[in-house]
BAKE-439649 format. One record per residue (C-alpha): residue in three letters; x, y, z. Coordinates in steps of 0.001 Angstrom, whole numbers, plus 524288, in hexadecimal, padded with zeros to 5 digits. Example, Ala and Ser with C-alpha at 12.3 -4.5 7.8 and 13.67 -1.06 7.14 Angstrom:
// BAKE-439649
(rec 'ala',(8300C,7EE6C,81E78));
(rec 'ser',(83566,7FBDC,81BE4));
END
This chain:
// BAKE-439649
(rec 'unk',(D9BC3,AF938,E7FAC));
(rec 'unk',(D99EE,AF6C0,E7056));
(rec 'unk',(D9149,AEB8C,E7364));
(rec 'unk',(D8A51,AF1AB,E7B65));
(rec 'unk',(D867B,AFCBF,E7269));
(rec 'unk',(D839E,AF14C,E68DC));
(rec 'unk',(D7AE2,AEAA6,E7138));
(rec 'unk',(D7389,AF46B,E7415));
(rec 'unk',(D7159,AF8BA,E6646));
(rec 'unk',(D6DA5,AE94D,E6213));
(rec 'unk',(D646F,AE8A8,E6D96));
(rec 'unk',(D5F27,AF62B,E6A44));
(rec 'unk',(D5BC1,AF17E,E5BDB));
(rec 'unk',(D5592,AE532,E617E));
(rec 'unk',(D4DDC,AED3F,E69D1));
(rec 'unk',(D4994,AF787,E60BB));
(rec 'unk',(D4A3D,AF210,E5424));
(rec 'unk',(D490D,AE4F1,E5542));
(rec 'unk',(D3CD7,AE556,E5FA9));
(rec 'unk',(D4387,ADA4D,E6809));
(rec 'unk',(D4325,ADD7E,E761E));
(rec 'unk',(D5115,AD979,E7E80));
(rec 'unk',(D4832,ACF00,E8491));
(rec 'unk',(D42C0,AC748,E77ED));
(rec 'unk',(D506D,AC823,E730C));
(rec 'unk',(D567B,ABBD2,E7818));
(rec 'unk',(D48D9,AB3D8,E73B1));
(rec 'unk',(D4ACE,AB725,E655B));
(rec 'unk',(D50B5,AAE50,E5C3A));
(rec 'unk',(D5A27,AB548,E50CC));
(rec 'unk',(D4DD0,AB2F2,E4787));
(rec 'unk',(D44D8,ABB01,E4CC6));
(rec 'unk',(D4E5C,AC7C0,E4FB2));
(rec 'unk',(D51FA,AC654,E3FBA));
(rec 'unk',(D425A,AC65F,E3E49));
(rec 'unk',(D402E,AD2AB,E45FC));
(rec 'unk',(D4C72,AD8B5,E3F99));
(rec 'unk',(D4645,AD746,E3294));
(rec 'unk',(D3AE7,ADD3A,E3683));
(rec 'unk',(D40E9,AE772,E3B71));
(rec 'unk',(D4A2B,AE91C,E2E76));
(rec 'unk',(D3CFD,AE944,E276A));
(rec 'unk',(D3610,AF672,E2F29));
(rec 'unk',(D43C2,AFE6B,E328A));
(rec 'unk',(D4C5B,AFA3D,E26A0));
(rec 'unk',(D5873,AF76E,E3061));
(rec 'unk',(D5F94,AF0F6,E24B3));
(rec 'unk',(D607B,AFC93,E17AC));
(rec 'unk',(D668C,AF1FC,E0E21));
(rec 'unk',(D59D5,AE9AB,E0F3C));
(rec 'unk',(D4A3E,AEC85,E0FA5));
(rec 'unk',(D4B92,ADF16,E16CF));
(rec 'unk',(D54C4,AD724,E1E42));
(rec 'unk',(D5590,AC841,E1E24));
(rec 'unk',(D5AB8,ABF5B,E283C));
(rec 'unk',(D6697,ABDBB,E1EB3));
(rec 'unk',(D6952,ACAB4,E20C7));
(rec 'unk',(D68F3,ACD8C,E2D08));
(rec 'unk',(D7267,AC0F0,E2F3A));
(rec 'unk',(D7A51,AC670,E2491));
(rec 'unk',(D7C3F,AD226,E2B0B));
(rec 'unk',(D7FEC,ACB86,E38A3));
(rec 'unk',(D8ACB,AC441,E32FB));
(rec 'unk',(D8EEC,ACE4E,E2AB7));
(rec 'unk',(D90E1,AD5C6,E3772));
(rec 'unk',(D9956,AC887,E3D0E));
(rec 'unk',(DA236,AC8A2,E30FA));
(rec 'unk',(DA57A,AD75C,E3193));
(rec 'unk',(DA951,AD36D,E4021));
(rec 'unk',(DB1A9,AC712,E3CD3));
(rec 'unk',(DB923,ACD62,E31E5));
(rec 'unk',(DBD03,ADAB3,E39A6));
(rec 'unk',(DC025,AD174,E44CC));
(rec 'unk',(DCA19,AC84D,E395A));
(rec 'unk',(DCF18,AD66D,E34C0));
(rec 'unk',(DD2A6,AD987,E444C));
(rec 'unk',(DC99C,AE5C5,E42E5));
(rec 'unk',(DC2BA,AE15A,E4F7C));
END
């Protein structure tokens, strides 16, 4: 039910942020969703620590979101 609720909330930002439709989803390559992300970043200010992001950042902040998983996984916390 959790991903579910997560789903629906990535799709939803894809949607209404992002501008990408379910349907030109699967024809995008990684590059071009990181371009319309910082382009987005750039009119909303999604990101308060930054004016603008990089594409060093956002991967930063993906695998920053991987570690905090592996290590509460190695402490048994999940």
């Amino acid at each position: 039910m959790y991903n579910i609720f997560k789903y629906s909330e990535i799709r939803s930002f894809y949607i209404n942020a992002l501008k990408i439709s379910a349907v030109d989803l699967p024809n995008m390559t990684w590059h071009e969703v990181q371009r319309k992300l910082l382009e987005v970043q750039k009119q909303e200010q999604m990101c308060i620590h930054k004016q603008e992001l990089s594409e060093l950042d956002i991967y930063h902040r993906i695998l920053r979101f991987k570690n905090y998983m592996i290590a509460m996984v190695n402490k048994s916390v999940l």
